[in-house]
C-alpha positions in Angstrom: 131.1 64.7 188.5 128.3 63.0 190.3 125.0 63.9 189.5 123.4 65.3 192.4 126.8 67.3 193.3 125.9 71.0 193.5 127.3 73.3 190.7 127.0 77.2 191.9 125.1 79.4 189.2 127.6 82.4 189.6 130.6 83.0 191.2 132.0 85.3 193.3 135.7 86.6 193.5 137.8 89.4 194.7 138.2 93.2 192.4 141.7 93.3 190.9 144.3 95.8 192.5 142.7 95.7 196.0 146.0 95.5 197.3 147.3 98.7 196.0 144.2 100.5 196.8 144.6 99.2 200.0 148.4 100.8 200.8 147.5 103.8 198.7 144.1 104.5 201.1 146.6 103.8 204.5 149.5 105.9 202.9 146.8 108.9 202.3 144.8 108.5 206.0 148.7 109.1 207.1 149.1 112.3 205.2 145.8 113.3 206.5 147.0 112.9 209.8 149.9 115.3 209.2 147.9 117.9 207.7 145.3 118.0 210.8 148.3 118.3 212.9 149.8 121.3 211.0 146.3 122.6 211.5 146.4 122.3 214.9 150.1 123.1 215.6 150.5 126.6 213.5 146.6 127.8 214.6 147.3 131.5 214.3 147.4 133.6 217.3 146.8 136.3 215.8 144.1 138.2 213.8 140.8 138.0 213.8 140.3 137.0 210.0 142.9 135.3 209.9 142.2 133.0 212.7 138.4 132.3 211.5 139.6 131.6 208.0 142.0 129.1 209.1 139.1 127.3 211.6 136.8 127.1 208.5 139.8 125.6 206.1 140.2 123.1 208.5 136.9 122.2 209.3 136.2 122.0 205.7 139.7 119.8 205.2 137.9 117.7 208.3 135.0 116.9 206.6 136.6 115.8 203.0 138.6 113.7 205.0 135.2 112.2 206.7 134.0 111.9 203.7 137.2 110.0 201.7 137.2 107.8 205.1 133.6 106.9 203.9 134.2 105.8 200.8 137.7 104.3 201.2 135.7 101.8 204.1 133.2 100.8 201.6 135.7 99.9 198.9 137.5 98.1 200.8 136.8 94.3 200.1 134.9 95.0 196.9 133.5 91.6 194.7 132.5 90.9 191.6 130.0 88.3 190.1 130.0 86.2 187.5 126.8 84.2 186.4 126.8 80.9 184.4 123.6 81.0 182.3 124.8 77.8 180.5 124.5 76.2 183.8 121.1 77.5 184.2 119.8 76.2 180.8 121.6 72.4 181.7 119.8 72.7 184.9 116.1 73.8 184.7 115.6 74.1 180.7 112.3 75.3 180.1 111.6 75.1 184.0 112.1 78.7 184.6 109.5 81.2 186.2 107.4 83.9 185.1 109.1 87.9 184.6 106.8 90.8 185.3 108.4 93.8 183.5 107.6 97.0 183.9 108.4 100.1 182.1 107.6 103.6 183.7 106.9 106.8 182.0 104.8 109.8 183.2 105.3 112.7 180.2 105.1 112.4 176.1 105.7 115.9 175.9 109.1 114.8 177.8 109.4 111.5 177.0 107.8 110.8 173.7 106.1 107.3 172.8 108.3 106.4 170.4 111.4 106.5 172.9 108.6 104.5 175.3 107.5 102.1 172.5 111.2 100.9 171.8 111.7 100.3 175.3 108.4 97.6 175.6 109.7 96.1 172.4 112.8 96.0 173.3 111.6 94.1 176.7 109.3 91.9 174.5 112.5 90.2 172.7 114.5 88.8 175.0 116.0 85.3 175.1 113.1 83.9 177.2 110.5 81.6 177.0 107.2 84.1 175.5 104.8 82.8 177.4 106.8 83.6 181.0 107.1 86.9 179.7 104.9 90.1 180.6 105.2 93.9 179.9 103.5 96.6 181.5 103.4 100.2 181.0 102.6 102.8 184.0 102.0 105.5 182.4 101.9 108.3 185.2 100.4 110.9 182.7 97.9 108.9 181.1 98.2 110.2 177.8 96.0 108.8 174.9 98.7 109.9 172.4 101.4 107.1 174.2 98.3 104.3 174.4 97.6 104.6 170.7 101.4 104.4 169.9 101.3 101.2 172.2 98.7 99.8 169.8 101.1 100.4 166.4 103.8 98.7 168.7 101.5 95.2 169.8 101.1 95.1 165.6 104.7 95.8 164.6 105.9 93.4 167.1 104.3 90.3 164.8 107.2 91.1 162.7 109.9 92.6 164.8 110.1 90.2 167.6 110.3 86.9 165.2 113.5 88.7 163.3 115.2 89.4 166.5 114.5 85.7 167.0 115.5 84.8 164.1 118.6 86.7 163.5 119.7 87.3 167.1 119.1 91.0 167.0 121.2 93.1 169.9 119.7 95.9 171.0 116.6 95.0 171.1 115.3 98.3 170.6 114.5 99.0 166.6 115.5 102.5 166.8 118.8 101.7 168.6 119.5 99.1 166.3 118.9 100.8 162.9 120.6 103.3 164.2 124.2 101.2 165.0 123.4 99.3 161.5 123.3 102.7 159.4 126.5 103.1 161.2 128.6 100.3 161.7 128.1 100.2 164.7 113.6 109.4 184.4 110.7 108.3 185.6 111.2 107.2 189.5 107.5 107.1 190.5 106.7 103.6 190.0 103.5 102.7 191.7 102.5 99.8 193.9 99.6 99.8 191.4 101.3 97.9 189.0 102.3 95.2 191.4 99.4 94.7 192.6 97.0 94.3 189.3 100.1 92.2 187.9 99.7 89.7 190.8 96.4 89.1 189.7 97.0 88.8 185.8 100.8 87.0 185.5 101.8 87.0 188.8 105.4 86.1 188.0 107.5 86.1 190.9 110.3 87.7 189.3 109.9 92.0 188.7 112.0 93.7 186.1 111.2 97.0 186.4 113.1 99.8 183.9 112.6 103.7 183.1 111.0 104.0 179.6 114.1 105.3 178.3 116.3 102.5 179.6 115.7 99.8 176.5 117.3 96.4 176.8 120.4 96.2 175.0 121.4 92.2 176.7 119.0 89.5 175.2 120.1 87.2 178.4 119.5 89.9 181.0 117.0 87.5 182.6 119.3 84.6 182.6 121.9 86.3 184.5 119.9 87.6 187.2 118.1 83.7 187.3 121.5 82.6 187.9 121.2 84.4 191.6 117.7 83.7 192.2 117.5 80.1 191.0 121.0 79.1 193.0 120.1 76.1 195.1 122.5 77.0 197.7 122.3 81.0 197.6 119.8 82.6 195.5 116.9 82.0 198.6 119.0 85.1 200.2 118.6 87.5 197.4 115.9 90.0 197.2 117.2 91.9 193.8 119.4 92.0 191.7 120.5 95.6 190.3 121.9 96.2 187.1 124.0 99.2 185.9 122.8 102.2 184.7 124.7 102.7 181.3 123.7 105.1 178.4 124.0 105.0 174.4 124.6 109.2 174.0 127.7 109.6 175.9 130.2 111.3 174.2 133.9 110.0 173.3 135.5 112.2 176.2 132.0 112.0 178.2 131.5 116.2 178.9 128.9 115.7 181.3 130.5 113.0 183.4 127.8 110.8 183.6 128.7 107.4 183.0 129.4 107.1 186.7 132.6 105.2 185.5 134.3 104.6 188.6 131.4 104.2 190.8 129.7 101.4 188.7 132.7 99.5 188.0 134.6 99.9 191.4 132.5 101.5 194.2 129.2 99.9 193.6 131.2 96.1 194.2 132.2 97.3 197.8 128.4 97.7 198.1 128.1 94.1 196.9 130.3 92.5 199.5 128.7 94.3 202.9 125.5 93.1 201.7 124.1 94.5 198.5 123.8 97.6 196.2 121.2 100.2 196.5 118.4 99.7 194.2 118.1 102.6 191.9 115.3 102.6 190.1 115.7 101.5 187.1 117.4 98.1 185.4 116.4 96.1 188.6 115.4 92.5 189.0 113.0 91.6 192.2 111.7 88.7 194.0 107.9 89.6 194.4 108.4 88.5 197.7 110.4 90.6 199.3 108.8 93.5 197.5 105.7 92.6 198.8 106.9 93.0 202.6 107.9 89.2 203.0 110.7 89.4 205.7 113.6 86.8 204.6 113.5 83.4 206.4 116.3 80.8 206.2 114.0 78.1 205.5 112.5 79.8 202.6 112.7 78.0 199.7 112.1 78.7 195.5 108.5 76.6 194.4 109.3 76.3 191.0 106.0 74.6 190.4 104.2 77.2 192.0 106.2 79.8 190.8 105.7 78.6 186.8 101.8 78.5 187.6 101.2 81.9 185.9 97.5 80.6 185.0 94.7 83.6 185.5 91.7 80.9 186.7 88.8 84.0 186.7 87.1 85.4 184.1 87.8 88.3 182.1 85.2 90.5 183.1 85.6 89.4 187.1 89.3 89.8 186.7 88.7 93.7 185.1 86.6 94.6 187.9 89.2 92.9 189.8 92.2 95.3 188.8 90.0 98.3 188.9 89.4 98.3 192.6 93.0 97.3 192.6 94.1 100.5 190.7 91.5 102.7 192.7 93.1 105.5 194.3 91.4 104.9 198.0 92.6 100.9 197.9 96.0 101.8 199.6 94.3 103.8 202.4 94.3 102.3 206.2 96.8 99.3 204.4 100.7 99.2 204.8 101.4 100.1 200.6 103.3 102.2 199.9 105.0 102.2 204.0 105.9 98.4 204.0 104.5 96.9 200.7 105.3 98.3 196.9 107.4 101.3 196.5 108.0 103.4 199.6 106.5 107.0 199.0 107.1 110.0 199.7 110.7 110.9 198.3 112.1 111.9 195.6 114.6 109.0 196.0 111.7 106.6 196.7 114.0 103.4 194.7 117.1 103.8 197.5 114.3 103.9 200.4 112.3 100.5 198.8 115.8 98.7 198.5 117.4 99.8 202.1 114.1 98.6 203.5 114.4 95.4 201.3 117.8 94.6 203.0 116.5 95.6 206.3 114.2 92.6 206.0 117.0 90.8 206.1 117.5 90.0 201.8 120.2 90.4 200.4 120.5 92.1 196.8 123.8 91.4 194.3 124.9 93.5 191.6 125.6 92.3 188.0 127.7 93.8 185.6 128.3 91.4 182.2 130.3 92.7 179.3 127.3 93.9 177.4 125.2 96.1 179.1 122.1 94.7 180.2 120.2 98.1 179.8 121.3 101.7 178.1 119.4 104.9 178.7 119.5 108.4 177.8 121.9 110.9 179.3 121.4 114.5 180.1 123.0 116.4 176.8 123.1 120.0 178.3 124.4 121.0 181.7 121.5 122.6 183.3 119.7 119.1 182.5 122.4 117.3 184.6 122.5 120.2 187.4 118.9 119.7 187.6 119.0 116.0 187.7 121.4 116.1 190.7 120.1 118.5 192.2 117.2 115.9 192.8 119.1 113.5 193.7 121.0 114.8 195.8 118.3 116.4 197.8 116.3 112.9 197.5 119.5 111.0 199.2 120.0 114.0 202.1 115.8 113.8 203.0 116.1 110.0 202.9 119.7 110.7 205.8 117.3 113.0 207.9 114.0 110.9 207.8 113.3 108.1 209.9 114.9 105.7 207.2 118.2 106.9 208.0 120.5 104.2 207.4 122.6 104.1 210.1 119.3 104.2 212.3 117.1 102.4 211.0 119.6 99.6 209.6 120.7 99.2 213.0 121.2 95.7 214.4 119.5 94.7 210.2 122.4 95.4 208.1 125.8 95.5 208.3 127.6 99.0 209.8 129.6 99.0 206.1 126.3 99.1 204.3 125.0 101.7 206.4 128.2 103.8 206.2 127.9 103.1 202.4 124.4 104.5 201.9 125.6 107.6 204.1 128.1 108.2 201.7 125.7 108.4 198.9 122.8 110.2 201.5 125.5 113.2 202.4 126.4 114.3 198.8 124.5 117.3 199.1 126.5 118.0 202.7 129.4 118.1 200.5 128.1 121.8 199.2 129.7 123.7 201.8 132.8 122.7 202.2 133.6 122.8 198.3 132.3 126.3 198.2 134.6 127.6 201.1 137.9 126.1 199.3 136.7 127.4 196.0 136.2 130.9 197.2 138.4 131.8 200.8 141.9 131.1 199.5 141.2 133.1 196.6 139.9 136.3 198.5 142.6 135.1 201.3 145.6 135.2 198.3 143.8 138.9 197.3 144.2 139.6 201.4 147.6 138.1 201.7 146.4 136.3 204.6 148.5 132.9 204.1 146.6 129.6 205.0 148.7 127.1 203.3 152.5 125.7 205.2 155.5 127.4 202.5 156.7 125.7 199.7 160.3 125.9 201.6 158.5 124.3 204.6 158.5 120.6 205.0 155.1 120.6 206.0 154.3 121.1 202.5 154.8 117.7 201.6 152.0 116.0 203.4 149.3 118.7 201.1 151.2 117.7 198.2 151.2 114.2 199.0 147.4 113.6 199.7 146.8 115.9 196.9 148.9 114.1 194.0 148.5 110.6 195.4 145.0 111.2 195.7 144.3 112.4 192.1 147.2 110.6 190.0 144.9 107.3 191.5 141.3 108.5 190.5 143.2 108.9 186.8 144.8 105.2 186.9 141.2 104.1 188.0 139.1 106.0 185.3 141.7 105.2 182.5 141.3 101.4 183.9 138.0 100.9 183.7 137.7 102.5 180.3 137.7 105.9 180.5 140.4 108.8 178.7 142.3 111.4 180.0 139.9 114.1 179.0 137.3 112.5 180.1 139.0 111.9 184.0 139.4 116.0 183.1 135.3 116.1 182.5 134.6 114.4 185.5 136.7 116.3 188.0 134.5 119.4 186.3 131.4 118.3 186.5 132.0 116.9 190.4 133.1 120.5 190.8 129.9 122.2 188.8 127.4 119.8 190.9 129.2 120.6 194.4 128.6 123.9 193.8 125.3 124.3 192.5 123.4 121.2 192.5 124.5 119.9 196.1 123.9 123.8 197.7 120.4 123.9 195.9 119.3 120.4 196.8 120.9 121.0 200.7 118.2 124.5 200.7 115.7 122.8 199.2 115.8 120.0 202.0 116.1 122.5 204.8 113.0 124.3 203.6 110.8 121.1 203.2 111.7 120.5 206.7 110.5 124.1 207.3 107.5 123.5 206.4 108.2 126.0 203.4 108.7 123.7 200.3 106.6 120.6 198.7 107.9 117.4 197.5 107.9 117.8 193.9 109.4 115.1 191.0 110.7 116.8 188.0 111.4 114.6 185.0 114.7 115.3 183.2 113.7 116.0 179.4 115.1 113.2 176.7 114.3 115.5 173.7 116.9 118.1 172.6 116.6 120.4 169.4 119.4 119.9 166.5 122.0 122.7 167.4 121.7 121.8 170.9 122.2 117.8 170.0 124.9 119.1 167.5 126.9 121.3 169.8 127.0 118.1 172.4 128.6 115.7 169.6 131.3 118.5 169.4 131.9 118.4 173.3 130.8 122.0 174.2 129.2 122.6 177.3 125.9 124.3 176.8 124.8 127.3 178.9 122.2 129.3 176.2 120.0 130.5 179.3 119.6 132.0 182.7 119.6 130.3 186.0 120.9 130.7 189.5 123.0 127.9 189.2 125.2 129.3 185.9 125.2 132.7 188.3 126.9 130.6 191.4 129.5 128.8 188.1 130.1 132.3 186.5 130.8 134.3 189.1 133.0 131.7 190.9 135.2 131.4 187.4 136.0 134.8 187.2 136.5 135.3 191.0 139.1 132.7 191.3 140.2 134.6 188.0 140.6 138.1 189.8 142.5 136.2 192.1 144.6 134.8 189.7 145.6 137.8 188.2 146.6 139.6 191.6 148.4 136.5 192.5 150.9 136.9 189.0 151.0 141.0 189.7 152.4 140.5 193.4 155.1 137.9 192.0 155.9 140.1 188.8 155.7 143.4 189.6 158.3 142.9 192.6 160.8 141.5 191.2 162.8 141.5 194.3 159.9 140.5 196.6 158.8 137.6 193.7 160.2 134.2 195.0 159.4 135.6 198.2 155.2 135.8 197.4 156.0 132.1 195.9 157.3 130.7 198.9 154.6 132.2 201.3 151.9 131.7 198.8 152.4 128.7 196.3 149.8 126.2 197.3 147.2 129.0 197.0 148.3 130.3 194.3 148.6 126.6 192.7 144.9 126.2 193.7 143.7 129.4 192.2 145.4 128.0 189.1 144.0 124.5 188.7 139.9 126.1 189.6 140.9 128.8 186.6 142.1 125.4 184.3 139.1 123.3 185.6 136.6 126.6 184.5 138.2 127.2 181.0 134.5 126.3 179.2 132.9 128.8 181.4 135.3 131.6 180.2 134.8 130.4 176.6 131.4 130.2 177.4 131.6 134.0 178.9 133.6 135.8 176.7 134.4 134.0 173.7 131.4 132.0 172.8 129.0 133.3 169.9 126.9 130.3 169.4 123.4 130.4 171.3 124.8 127.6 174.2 127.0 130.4 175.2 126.6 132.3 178.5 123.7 134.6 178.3 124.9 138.2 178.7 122.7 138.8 181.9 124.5 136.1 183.4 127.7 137.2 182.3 127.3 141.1 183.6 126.1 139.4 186.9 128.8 137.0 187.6 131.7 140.6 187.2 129.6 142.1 189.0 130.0 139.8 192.2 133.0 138.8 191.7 134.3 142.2 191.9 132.0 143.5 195.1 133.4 140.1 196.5 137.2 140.8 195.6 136.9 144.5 197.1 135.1 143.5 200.1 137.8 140.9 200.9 140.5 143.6 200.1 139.2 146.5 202.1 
């Protein structure tokens, strides 16, 4: 090999089983097509409910299919990377720039400084050059209580970060890794502040920023995202490079669905091949520069002189009174922080607005995935925490599709039309609300009607619902059991899609329409990472906990026991006429079927309803509501 020849510093190459997704997605759009024509063909003439019912099913059957269409186009020529990091160190040895890192927190009632302190620590002992290297800590809540425990951490980390050194220590984190050796083994609102005293003290022209309960679990986290930036050929395109967001509680079956299983190891790599992940706000690697409102220019070029010059040339006391008027409250006035510059404000998904505007610069960002997860968080461990989380979310992704930063308008003409589509299938998550709700609760009350909305089971048209419905499913079980996941997990995650759908989306979808209003704020609420013992206890045993009253467990209950009721009337009409029995099958089989699979999805809730005597059960209030409605609903629907 010559010496001058150009080695790349990662590589990219086509997802495994592309070609089956590919013939599976065509053979589904065709069984779509059949169903919209049975739609259209057998519209009832006749019958006023009957004929409105049937427009809503298919309206709602129109929109999942808008909505698979989305996310089938996205997929479609997903990528992967893979980084050399020996390459880097043969390359530029100890010729590598500065890393700015910083870790967010804004709560120690929420977030306590332990948790906070073995994130910096965990940061402060990577497999990097020491002096290239520096932490910061924006604390939103300026609590004397986390400063003080950062003061205990710069003294134990004399003795921790040499033995991680020393004895190549992964995690990083202490507590994470006493933890695995006893046992063999959501902060968004990151301010432009800290970007902007940084430039004056380090100035590195790499940013790593990271949630304080997202500790490092890669030593060579830095490396790999170097590999991008410091490509000779490539990296000058990239303006981040977004890691996955992986946590350390998850449970064996995963009862909360949150390791976004699927969508990290398949979904996010169609991203990466129309142009770039989202940034997320957390586990993310930036170029100052194109953080800073620097448009991309294809003559720019890395200064690695310039860029290992992380010298502060003024004095202490000039520099202090420096970041002061930096950090001032009134500096960002009249200036484009906060609009161009820094983190975009304003929404509660401020991270996806700051990277779509990133890529509408014209950067580029790249997602990395190596075998050991760069960074590992905490998960929500009860389900109102996750509803709640969503629920922000969500309603942070649908203000984002209805603002001026809407992706398929304001990307226009700057990033591809798949990107955009791809971001809109992320932005309209919360649209998904109404649709779900109307085939969660219609063919039940239709079934308790005997209004029909399905084709027969003896009708051939059957076989295109079938079909899509089997195909669709079997698929999204060979996928989560292929990228790691088990059978009762896949069986989590269907639930939980269903749970959010129904509260978190329809919450978050409100919400959005009454901040439009005029009739809502924009609020942040912080997802607690502290959890009593029975609660922790009860979520290492895999049961879902309820334990108090909210809106959102009234919408779950009373939607269990509904499609319940309609269970039960389904199984009296097909036994209690014998003669009239296959007859009720025939004419209502897919509904009943449906009916069936929501009463199997909800089994926790009726555990958690009537069986339950632990305090994460259903709290009796909720309980006595959710008959309540389901029976006014059931009778109404009848009569």
């Amino acid at each position: 090999m010559a010496e001058n020849e150009y080695v790349p510093l990662f590589e990219t190459r086509q997802v495994k089983g592309r070609i089956l997704f590919r013939y599976i997605a065509a053979s589904i759009l065709l069984g779509i097509c059949f169903i919209i024509m049975y739609r259209i063909r057998y519209f009832p003439v006749g019958g006023k409910a009957e004929r409105w019912t049937w427009i809503g099913l298919f309206l709602s059957e129109l929109w999942f299919s808008f909505y698979w269409l989305l996310t089938t186009v996205c997929r479609w020529n997903a990528v992967i990377r893979i980084p050399f990091i020996h390459r880097l160190s043969q390359r530029f040895g100890k010729e590598l720039p500065g890393i700015d890192i910083f870790v967010c927190t804004a709560d120690p009632l929420l977030e306590p400084p332990s948790m906070v302190v073995n994130t910096v620590l965990s940061m402060m002992a990577y497999d990097y050059p020491p002096e290239k290297l520096s932490v910061y800590l924006s604390d939103d809540g300026g609590s004397n209580l986390t400063f003080y425990a950062m003061l205990e951490a710069a003294n134990f980390s004399k003795t921790w970060l040499p033995f991680c050194k020393k004895f190549k220590v992964e995690p990083m984190s202490p507590e994470a890794y006493f933890r695995t050796a006893s046992e063999p083994l959501n902060v968004q609102e990151w301010p432009s502040v800290k970007i902007r005293i940084s430039s004056k003290i380090s100035n590195g022209p790499i940013i790593l920023n990271v949630d304080c309960d997202m500790y490092s679990n890669n030593s060579e986290s830095i490396k790999y995202s170097l590999c991008v930036f410091m490509d000779e050929e490539k990296g000058d395109e990239f303006g981040y490079v977004q890691f996955p967001q992986s946590f350390d509680n998850l449970t064996k079956n995963d009862i909360y669905g949150c390791s976004f299983r699927v969508i990290q190891k398949l979904e996010v790599h169609g991203l990466d091949a129309n142009g770039g992940p989202c940034f997320i706000g957390t586990g993310c690697f930036h170029r100052r520069e194109a953080l800073c409102g620097k448009k991309y220019e294809k003559n720019f070029r890395f200064d690695l002189k310039k860029l290992n010059n992380t010298k502060v040339n003024e004095r202490a006391s000039l520099l202090e009174e420096t970041c002061k008027v930096l950090a001032s409250c009134t500096f960002e006035h009249n200036t484009t922080w906060g609009k161009e510059m820094g983190l975009i404000y304003g929404f509660p998904a401020e991270d996806i607005v700051t990277g779509l505007s990133v890529q509408c610069r014209r950067w580029k960002s790249m997602f990395l995935d190596p075998e050991r997860d760069g960074f590992l968080g905490v998960a929500p461990i009860t389900l109102l925490q996750l509803l709640v989380q969503h629920k922000r979310w969500t309603e942070g992704h649908l203000q984002v599709f209805l603002s001026k930063y809407c992706p398929l308008l304001y990307g226009y003409k700057k990033i591809p039309l798949k990107l955009r589509l791809a971001y809109c299938a992320y932005n309209l998550w919360a649209a998904n609300c109404l649709a779900t709700l109307y085939y969660v609760v219609v063919p039940c009350l239709c079934l308790l009607k005997g209004i029909t909305l399905f084709p027969k089971i003896s009708s051939p048209w059957v076989l295109p619902f079938a079909y899509v419905a089997f195909s669709h499913h079997a698929y999204s079980l060979g996928e989560f059991l292929w990228c790691g996941g088990t059978f009762l997990g896949w069986c989590n995650d269907q639930r939980m899609w269903l749970f959010k759908r129904t509260t978190s989306y329809l919450f978050a979808s409100f919400e959005t329409i009454l901040k439009l209003l005029g009739y809502s704020q924009l609020a942040f609420v912080i997802t607690t990472k502290v959890a009593d013992e029975d609660i922790s206890k009860r979520y290492d045993q895999e049961m879902i906990e309820f334990g108090v009253t909210s809106p959102m467990f009234d919408i779950l209950a009373t939607l269990a026991i509904l499609n319940l009721l309609g269970s039960f009337g389904a199984i009296k009409k097909v036994t209690m006429h014998a003669d009239k029995g296959f007859k009720v099958l025939d004419q209502f089989g897919l509904q009943i079927l449906l009916c069936l699979v929501l009463v199997t999805i909800n089994l926790p809730v009726y555990q958690a309803l009537f069986f339950r005597m632990d305090k994460g059960k259903m709290p009796s209030s909720v309980t006595y509501k959710s008959i309540i409605f389901a029976l006014l609903a059931c009778t109404l629907a009848v009569y």
